[in-house]
Residue frames as qw, qx, qy, qz and C-alpha x, y, z in Angstrom:
[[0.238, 0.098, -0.966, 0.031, 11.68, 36.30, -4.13],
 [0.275, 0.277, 0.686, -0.614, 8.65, 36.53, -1.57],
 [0.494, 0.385, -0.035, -0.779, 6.88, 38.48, -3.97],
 [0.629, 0.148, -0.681, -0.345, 6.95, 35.06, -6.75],
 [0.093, -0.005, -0.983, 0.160, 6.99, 32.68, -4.09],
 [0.429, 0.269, 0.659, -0.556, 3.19, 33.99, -3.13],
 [0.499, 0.465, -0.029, -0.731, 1.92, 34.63, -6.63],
 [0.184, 0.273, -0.931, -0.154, 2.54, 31.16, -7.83],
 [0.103, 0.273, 0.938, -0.187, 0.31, 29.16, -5.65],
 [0.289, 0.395, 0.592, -0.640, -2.38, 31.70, -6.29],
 [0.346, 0.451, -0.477, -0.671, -1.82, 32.26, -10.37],
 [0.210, 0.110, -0.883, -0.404, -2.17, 28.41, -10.34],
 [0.196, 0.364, 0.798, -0.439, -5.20, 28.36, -7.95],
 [0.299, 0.494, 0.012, -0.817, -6.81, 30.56, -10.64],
 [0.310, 0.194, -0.793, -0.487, -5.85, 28.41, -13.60],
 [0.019, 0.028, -0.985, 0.169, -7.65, 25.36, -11.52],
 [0.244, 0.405, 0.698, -0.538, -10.65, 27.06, -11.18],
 [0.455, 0.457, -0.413, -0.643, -11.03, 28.48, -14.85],
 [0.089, 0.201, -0.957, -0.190, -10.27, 24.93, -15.80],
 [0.093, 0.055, 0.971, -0.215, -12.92, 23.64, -13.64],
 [0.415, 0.516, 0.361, -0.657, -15.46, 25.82, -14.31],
 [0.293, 0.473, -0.671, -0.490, -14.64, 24.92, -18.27],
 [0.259, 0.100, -0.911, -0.303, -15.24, 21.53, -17.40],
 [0.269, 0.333, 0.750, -0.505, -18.48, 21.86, -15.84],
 [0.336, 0.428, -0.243, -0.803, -19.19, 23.86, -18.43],
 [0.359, 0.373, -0.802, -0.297, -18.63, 20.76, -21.07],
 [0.441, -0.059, -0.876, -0.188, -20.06, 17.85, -19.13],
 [0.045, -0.229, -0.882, 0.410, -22.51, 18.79, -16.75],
 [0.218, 0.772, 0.584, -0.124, -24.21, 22.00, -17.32],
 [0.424, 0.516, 0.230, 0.709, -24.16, 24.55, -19.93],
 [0.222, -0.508, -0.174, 0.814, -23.13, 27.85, -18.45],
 [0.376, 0.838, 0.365, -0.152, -24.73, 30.73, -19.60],
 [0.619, 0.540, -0.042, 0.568, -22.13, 32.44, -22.69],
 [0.102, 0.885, -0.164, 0.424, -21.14, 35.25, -20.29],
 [0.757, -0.553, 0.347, 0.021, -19.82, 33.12, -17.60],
 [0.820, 0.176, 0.300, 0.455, -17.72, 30.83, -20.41],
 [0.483, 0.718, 0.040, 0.499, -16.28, 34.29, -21.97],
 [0.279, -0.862, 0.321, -0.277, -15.42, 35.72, -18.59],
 [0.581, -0.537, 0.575, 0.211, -13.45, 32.84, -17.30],
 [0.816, 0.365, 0.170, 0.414, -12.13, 32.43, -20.95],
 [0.192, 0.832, -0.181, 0.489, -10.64, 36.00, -20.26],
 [0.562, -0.641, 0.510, -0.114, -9.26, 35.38, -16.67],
 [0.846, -0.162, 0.344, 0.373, -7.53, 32.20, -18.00],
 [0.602, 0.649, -0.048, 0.463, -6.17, 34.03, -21.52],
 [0.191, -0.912, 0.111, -0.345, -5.13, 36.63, -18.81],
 [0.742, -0.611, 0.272, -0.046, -3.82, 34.15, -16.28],
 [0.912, 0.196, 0.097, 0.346, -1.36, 32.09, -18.61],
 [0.431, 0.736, -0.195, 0.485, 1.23, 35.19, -19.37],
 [0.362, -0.696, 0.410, -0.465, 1.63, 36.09, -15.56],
 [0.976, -0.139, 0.167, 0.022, 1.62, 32.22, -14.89],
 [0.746, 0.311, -0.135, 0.573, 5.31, 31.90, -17.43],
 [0.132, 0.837, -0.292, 0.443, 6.54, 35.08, -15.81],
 [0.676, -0.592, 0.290, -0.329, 5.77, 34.20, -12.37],
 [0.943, -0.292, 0.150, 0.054, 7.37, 30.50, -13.14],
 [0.742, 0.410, -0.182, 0.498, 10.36, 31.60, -14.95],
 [0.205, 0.694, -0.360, 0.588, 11.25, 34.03, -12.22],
 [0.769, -0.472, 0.191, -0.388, 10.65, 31.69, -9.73],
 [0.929, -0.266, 0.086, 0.242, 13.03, 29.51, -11.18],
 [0.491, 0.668, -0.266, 0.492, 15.77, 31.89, -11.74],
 [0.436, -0.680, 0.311, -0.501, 15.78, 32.20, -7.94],
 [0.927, -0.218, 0.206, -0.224, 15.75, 28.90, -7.56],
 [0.825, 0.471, -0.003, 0.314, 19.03, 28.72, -9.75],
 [0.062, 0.860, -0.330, 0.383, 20.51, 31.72, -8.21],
 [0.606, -0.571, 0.533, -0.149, 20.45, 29.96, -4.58],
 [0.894, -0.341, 0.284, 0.064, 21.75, 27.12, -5.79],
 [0.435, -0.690, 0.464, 0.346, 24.73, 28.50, -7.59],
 [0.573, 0.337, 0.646, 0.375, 23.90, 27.56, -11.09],
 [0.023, 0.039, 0.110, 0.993, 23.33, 30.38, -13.70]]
């Protein structure tokens, strides 16, 4: 339970910053291609661990409250 409750806030603090750097990318300034391919790999990366992390975050969250 600890262990998902920390990796949550930080899987989505990752997504937020892929994201953002994406949209700088797009409407302010072009990033050079290896920057856009590296945080296109840290987000492709970040999404699987993101569903694990939130589906076993809410099985916990189901357990305590006595549902299945």
């Amino acid at each position: 339970m600890m262990k998902n409750n920390r990796l949550f806030p930080v899987i989505i603090t990752i997504l937020m910053v892929c994201l953002g750097v994406m949209v700088v990318n797009w409407l302010i300034v072009p990033l050079p291609d290896w920057s856009v391919r590296s945080f296109g790999l840290l987000m492709l990366a970040d999404l699987p661990v993101l569903v694990y992390s939130r589906i076993k975050l809410s099985k916990t969250i189901n357990k305590k409250k006595g549902s299945f």
